[in-house]
PLY file of the C-alpha trace (Angstrom):
ply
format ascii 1.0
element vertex 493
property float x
property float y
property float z
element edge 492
property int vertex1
property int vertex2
end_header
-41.55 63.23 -4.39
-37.95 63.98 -5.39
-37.69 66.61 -2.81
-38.43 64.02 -0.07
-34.89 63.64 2.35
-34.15 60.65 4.59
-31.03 60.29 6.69
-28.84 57.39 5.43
-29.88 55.58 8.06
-33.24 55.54 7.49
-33.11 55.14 3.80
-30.96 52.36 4.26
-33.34 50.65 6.83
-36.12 51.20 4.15
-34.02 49.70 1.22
-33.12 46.67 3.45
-37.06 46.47 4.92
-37.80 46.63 0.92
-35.30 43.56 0.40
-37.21 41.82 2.70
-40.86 42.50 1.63
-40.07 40.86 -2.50
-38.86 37.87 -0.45
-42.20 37.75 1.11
-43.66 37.79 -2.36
-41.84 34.57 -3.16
-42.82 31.13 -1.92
-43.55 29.84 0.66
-45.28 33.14 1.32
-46.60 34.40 -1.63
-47.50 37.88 -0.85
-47.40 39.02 -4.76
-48.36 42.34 -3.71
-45.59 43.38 -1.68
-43.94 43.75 -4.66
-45.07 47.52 -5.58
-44.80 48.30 -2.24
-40.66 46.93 -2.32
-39.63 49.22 -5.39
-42.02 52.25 -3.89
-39.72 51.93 -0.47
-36.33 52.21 -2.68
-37.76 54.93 -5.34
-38.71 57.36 -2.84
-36.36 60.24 -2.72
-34.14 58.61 -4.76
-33.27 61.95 -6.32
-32.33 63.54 -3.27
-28.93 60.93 -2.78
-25.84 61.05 -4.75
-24.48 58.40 -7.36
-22.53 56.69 -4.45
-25.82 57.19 -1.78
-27.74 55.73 -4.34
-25.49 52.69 -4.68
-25.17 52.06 -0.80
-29.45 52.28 -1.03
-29.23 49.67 -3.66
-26.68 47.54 -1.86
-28.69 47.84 1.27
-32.09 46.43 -0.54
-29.64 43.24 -2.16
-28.77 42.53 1.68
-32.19 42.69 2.74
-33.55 40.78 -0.20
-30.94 37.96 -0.38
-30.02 37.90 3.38
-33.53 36.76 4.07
-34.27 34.94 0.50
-31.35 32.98 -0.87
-29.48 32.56 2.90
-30.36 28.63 2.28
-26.94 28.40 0.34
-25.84 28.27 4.62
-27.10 24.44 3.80
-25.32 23.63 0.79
-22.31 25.02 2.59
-22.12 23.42 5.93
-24.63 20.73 5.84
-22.72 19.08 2.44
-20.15 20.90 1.86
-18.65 19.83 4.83
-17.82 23.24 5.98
-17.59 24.51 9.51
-20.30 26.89 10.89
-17.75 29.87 11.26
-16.87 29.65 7.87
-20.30 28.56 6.34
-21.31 31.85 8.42
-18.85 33.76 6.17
-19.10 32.19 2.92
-22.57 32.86 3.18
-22.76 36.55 4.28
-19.68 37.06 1.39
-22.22 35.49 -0.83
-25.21 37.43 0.25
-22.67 40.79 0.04
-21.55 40.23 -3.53
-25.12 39.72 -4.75
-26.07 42.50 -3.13
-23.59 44.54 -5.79
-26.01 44.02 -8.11
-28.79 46.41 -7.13
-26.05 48.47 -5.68
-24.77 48.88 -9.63
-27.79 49.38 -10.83
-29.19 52.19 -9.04
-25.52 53.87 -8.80
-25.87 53.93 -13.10
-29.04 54.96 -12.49
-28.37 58.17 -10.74
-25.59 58.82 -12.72
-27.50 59.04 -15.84
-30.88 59.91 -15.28
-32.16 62.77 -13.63
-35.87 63.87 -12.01
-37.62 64.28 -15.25
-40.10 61.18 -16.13
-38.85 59.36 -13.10
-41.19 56.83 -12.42
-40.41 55.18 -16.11
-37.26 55.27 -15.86
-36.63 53.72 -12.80
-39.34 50.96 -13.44
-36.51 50.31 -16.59
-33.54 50.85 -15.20
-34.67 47.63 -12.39
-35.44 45.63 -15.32
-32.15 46.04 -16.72
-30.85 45.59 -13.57
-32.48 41.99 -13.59
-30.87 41.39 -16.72
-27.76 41.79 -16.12
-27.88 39.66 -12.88
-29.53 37.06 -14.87
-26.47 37.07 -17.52
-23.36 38.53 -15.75
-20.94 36.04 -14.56
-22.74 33.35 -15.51
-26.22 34.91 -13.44
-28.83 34.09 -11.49
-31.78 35.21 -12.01
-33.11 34.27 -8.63
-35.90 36.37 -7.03
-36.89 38.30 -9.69
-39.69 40.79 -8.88
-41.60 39.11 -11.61
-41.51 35.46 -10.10
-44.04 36.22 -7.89
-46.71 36.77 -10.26
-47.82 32.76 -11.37
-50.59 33.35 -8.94
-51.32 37.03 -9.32
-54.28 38.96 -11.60
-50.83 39.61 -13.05
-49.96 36.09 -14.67
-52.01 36.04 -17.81
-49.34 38.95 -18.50
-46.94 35.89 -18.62
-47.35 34.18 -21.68
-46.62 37.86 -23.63
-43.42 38.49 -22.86
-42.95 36.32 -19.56
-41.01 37.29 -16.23
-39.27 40.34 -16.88
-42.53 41.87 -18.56
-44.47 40.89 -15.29
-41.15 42.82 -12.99
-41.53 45.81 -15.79
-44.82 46.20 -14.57
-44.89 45.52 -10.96
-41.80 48.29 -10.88
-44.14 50.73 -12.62
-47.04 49.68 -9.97
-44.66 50.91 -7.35
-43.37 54.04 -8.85
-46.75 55.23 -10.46
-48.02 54.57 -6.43
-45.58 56.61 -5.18
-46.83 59.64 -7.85
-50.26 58.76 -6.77
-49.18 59.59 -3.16
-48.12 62.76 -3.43
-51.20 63.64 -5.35
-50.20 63.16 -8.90
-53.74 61.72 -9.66
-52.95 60.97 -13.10
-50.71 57.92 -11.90
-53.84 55.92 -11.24
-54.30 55.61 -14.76
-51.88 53.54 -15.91
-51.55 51.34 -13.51
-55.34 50.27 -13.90
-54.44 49.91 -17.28
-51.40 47.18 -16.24
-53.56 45.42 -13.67
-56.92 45.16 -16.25
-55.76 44.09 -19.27
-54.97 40.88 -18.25
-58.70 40.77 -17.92
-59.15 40.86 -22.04
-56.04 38.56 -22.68
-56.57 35.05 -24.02
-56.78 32.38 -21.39
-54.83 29.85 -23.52
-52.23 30.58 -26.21
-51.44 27.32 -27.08
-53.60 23.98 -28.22
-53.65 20.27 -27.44
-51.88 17.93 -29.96
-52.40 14.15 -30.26
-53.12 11.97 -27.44
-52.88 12.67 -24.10
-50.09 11.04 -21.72
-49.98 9.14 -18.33
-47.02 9.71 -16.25
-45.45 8.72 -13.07
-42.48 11.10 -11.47
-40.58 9.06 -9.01
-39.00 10.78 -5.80
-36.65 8.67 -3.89
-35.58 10.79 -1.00
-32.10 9.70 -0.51
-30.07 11.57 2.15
-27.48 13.43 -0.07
-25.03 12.58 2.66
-25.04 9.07 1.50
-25.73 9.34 -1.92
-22.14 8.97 -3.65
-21.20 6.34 -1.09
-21.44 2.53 -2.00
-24.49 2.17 0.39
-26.46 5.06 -1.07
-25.92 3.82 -4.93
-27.07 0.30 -3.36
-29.82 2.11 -1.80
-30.78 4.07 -5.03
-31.28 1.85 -6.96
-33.41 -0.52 -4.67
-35.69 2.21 -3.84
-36.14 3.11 -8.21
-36.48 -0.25 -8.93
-39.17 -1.15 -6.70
-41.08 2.32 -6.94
-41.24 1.83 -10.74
-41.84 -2.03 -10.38
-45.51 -0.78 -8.39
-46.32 1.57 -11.16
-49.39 0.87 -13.27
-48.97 -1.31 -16.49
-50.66 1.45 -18.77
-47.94 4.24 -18.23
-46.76 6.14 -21.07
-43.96 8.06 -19.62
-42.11 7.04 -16.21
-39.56 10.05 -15.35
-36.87 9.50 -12.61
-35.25 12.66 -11.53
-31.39 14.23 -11.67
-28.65 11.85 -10.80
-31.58 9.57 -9.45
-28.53 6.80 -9.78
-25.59 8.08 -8.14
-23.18 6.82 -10.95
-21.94 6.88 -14.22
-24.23 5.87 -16.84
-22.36 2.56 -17.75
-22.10 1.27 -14.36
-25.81 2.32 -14.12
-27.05 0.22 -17.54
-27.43 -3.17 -16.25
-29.57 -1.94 -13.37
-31.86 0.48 -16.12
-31.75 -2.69 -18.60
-33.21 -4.79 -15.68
-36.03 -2.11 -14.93
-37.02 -1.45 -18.69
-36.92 -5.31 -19.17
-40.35 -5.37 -16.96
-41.61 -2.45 -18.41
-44.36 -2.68 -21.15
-42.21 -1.91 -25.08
-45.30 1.44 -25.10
-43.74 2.97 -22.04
-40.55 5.56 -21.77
-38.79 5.89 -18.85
-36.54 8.77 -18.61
-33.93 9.61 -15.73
-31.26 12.00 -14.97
-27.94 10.32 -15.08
-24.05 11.14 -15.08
-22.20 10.44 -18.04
-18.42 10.36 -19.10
-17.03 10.31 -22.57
-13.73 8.59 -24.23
-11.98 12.38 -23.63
-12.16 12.54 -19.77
-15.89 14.62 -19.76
-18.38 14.27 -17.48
-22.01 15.67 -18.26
-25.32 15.98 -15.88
-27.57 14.30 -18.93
-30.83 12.76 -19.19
-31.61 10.11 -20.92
-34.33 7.60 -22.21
-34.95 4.14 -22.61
-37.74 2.10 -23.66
-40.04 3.76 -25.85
-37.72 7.19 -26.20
-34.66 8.16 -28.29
-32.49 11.32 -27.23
-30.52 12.66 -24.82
-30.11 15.64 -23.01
-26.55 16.86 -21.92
-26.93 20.07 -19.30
-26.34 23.40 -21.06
-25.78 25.74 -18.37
-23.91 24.63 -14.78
-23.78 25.89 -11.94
-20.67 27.62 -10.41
-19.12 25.12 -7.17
-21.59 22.99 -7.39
-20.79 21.45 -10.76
-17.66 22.94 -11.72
-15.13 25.08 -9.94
-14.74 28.63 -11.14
-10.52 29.23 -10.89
-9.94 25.14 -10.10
-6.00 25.50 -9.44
-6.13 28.55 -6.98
-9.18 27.61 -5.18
-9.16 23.27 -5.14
-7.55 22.23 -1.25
-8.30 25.66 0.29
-10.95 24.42 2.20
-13.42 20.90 1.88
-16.32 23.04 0.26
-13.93 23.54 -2.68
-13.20 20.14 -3.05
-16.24 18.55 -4.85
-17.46 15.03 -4.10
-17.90 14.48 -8.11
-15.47 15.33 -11.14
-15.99 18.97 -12.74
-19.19 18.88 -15.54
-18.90 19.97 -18.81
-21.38 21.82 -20.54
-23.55 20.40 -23.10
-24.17 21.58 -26.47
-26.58 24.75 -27.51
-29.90 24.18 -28.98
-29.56 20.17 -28.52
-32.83 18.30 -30.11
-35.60 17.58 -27.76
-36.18 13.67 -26.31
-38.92 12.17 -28.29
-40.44 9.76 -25.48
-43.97 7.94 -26.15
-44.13 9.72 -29.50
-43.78 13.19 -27.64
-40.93 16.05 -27.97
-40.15 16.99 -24.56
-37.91 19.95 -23.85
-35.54 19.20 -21.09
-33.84 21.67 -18.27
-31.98 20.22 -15.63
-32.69 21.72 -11.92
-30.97 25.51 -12.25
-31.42 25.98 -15.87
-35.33 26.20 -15.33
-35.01 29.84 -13.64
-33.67 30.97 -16.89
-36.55 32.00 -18.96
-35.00 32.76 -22.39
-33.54 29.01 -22.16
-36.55 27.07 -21.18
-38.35 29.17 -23.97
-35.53 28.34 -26.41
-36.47 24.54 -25.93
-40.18 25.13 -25.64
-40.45 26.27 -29.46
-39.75 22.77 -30.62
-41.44 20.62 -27.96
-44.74 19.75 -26.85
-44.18 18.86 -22.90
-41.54 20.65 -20.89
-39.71 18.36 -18.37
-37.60 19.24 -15.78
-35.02 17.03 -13.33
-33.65 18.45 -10.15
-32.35 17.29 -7.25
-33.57 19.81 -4.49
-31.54 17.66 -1.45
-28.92 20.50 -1.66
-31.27 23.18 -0.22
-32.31 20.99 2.84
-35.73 22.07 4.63
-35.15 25.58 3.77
-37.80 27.71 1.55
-35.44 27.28 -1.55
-36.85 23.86 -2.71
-40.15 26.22 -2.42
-38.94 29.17 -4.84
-37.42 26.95 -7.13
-41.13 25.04 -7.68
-42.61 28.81 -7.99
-39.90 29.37 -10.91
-40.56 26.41 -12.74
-44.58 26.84 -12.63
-43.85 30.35 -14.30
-42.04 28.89 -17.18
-45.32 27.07 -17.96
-47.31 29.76 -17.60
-45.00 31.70 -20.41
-44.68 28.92 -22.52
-48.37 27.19 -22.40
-46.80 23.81 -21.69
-47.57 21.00 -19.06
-44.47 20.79 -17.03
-43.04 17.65 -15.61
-40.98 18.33 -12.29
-38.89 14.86 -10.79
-36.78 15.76 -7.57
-34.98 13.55 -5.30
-37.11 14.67 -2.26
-39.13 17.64 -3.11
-41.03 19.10 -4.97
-42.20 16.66 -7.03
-45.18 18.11 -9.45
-47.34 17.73 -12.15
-48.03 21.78 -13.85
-50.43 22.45 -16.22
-50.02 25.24 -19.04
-51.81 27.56 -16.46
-49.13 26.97 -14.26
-51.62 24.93 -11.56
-50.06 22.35 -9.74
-52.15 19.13 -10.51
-50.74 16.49 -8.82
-47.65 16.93 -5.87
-45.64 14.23 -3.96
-45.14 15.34 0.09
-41.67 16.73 0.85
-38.72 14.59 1.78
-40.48 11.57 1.45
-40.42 8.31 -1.08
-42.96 8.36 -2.85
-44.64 8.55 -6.50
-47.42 10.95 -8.32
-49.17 9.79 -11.50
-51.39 11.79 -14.18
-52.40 12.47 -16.89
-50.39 15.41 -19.05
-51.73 16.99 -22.86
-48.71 17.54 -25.58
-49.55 21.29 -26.54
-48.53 22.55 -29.68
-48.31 26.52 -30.68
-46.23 29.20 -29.51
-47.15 31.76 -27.19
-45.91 35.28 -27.86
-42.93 35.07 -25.33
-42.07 31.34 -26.76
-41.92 33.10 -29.97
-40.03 36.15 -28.74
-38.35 35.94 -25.76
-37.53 38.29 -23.45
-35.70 40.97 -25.83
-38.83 43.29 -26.49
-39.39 43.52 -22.56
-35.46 44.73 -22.07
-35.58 46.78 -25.66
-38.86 48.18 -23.70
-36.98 48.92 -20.16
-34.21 50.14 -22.12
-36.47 52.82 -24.06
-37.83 53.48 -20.35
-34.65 54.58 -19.14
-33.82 56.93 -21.86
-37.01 58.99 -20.84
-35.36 59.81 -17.91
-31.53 60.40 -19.47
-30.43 64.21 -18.45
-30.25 65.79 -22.06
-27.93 68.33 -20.11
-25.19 68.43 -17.68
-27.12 69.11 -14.07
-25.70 69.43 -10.57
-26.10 65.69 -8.88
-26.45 65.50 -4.86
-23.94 66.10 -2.97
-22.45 63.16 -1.43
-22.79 63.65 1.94
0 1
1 2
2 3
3 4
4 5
5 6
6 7
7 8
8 9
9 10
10 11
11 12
12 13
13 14
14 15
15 16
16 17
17 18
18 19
19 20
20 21
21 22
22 23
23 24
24 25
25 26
26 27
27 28
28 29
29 30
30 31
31 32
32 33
33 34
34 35
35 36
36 37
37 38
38 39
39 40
40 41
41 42
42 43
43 44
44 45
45 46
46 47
47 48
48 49
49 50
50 51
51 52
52 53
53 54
54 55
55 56
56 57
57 58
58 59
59 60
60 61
61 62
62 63
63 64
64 65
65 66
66 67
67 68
68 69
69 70
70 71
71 72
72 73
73 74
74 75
75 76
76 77
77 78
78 79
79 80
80 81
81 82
82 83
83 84
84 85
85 86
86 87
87 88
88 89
89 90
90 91
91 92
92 93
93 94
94 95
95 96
96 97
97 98
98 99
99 100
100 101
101 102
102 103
103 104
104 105
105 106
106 107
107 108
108 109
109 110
110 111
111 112
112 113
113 114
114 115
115 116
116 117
117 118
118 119
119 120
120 121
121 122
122 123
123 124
124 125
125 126
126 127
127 128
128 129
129 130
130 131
131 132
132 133
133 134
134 135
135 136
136 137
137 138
138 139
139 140
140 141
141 142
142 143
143 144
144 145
145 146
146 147
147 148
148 149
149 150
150 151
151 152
152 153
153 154
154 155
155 156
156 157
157 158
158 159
159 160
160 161
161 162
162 163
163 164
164 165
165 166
166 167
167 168
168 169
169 170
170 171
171 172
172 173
173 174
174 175
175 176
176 177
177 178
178 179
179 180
180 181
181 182
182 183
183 184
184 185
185 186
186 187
187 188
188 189
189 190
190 191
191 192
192 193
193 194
194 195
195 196
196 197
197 198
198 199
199 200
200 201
201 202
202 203
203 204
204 205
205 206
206 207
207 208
208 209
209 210
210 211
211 212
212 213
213 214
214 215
215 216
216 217
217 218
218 219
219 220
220 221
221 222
222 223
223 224
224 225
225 226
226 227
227 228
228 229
229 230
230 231
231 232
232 233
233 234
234 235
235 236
236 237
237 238
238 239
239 240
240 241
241 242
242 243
243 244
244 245
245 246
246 247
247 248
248 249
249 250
250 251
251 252
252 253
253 254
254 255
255 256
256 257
257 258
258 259
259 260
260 261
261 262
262 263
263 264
264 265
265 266
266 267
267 268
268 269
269 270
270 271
271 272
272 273
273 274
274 275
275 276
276 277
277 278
278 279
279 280
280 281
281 282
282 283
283 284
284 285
285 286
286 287
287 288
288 289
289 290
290 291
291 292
292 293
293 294
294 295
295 296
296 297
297 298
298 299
299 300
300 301
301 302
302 303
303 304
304 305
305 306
306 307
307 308
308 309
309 310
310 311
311 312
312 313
313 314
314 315
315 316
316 317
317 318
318 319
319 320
320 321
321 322
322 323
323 324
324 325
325 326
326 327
327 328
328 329
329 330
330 331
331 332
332 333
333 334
334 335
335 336
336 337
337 338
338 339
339 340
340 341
341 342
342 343
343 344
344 345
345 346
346 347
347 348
348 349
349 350
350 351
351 352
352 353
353 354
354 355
355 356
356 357
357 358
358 359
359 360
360 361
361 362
362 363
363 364
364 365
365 366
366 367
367 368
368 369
369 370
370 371
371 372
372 373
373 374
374 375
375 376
376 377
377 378
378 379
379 380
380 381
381 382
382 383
383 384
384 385
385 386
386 387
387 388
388 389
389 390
390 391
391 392
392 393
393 394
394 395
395 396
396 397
397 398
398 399
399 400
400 401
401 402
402 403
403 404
404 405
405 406
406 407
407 408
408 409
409 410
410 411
411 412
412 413
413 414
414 415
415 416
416 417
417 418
418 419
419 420
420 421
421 422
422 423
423 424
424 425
425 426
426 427
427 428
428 429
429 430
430 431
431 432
432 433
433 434
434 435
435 436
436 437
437 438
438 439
439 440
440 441
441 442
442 443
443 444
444 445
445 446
446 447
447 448
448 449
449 450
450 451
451 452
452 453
453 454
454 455
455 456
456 457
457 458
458 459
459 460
460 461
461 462
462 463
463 464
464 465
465 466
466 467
467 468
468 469
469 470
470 471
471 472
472 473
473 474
474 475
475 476
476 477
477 478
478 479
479 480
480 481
481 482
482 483
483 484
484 485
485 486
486 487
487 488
488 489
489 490
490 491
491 492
């Protein structure tokens, strides 16, 4: 294998081709197992290329993968951010580039360190890490993991153990072990039988009901984010709330609007809430994502309850220029995407208390924050229902809304928790700890869901854990593949 030679522009037309394939594993597509096949496409003759070759190969596969996976930020740009389509064009293609660095990095360290010897482990780590430091660096996303795509796969009971970057440590090693297998290394089939059957002998359920169980309703409003902040759309809001939780049963325990379901400030929004919880029975919690402002000038993307609930939740981690704006004084007036339609958020506190609603902890993450694993984990450990509030309008009909739903069923599946999911117009969803979808509200419509949702108590192992044995494990990968000696790398032609 590592005497294989492309030309760089075939290697690069097989790292972008590769980029494309893990999007296909993703929602709306779901084509888990195009996954092994991805890394397989950038691992082979890997050790031919120089440090820098290796880098453009890596940069190549970010362009393929994001180009044709996270391109929806072209909506947030022009169709709200009021942006022209020559500059959306750009903005989106700089984004798309500078993600792209990413994989570039990671396979130029690779190559730098690591040599021919044990290859096919220490590549399978050296991605991993790669994830993680695109999930942490400059504030991360963690979007498109290879790992994400495996909620559905004979992969997913792998989940609950040590949770997405366990399930992309293993689909790496799937590719790389292939590619041995290939070129006749028979002993490669081995372990990767021993990946993809274990799952068979895991437990089906790490985690057991508690107390009574829970009937919901998760409200979706579908109001056109163009209108939203204007005096029409908050008129509009809170209409449409109103009378969708006015037609709700009588014997609901929990009602849950989504994010910023009122477009305003929480004060401005109490006498319209007071009105709604005054018809609602004194057994039944209604929570909804609001905006709030404090006595200092802050402003924080919360949730809160009323009725029978106590506890807020302010929003821990933000994201960059769409809730605040990452060097304000240089970049505010440069062009109308930069100047935000709502004042800059604040974050909220670390390891804030869940809500207690109908006699039930429920751990809260508010639309982004639910890609990040560790931090949905983090509030799993002391809750017993996971909820989540999002407002999905900013992706428009693209296949983000899509892969952000896929994302969110994966944290139940690692935590063994029903998950609650409230959007403004999509997708709305009831998950079980499985991560099934049980009940689902149409796209970009009004519309309500009801069910019936089981408080779960216990940790599973990745709850427990996190994700720090998987990246100790990656790490430990690499190093069997470190050059113990000084060797000649490829030349860099």
């Amino acid at each position: 294998m590592h005497q294989l030679r492309f030309s760089p522009a075939l290697g690069c037309l097989m790292a972008v081709i590769a980029g494309g394939l893990t999007t296909l594993t993703a929602s709306p597509f779901e084509l888990w197992w195009l996954g092994p096949v991805a890394v397989g496409l950038v691992y082979l003759g890997l050790h031919a290329l120089s440090p820098a070759r290796a880098a453009l190969r890596g940069w190549c596969y970010g362009l393929g993968l994001f180009g044709s996976g996270a391109s929806w930020v072209y909506v947030s740009i022009h169709d709200y951010g009021y942006t022209g389509v020559p500059l959306a064009l750009f903005l989106t293609a700089l984004f798309v580039a500078s993600m792209a660095l990413f994989p570039a990095v990671t396979l130029w360290l690779y190559r730098r360190l690591c040599g021919p010897r044990l290859a096919a482990l220490s590549f399978a780590g050296a991605w991993v890490l790669g994830e993680w430091l695109r999930t942490w660096l400059f504030t991360g996303f963690p979007w498109l993991l290879l790992g994400s795509a495996h909620v559905d796969s004979p992969l997913a009971p792998w989940a609950p153990v040590g949770g997405v970057y366990l399930l992309s440590l293993i689909t790496a090693l799937t590719g790389t072990l292939g590619v041995q297998f290939l070129m006749r290394r028979w002993w490669a089939a081995a372990p990767v039988a021993a990946l993809w059957l274990i799952p068979l002998a895991l437990p089906t359920q790490w985690t057991q009901p508690t107390g009574e169980p829970l009937r919901v309703a998760l409200l979706q409003g579908n109001l056109p984010q163009l209108i939203k902040w204007t005096p029409e759309g908050q008129r509009v809001a809170a209409n449409t709330y109103s009378e969708l939780t006015r037609a709700q049963p009588d014997d609901l325990d929990l009602i849950v609007w989504p994010e910023a379901a009122l477009p305003m400030f929480e004060e401005e929004a109490r006498p319209i809430l007071e009105r709604v919880q005054s018809n609602l029975s004194p057994d039944t919690a209604l929570l909804t994502g609001i905006l709030q402002r404090d006595g200092r000038g802050l402003y924080f993307n919360s949730v809160i309850g009323l009725g029978n609930a106590e506890g807020q939740y302010r929003k821990e981690h933000l994201v960059p220029f769409g809730e605040y704006l990452p060097l304000e004084n240089l970049l505010r007036g440069t062009i109308a995407f930069f100047d935000l339609p709502m004042p800059a958020m604040t974050p909220g506190p670390a390891r804030q208390a869940p809500i207690l609603a109908a006699g039930t902890s429920i751990g809260n993450a508010i639309c982004y924050e639910i890609i990040y694993a560790d931090l949905v984990a983090e509030r799993a450990r002391e809750s017993e229902l996971l909820l989540t509030v999002s407002n999905d309008t900013w992706f428009g009909r693209s296949i983000g809304p899509l892969q952000h739903l896929q994302m969110a069923r994966l944290r139940a599946l690692e935590n063994g928790r029903y998950l609650l999911r409230a959007t403004s117009n999509g997708v709305t969803v009831i998950v079980d700890p499985s991560g099934r979808v049980t009940a689902r509200a149409p796209q970009f419509e009004v519309a309500s869901i009801t069910g019936q949702v089981q408080p779960m108590t216990g940790l599973t192992p990745f709850t427990r854990n996190g994700s720090w044995p998987t990246w100790l494990l990656a790490a430990l990968l690499m190093l069997t593949g470190v050059r113990l000696r000084r060797e000649r790398l490829a030349p860099s032609a």
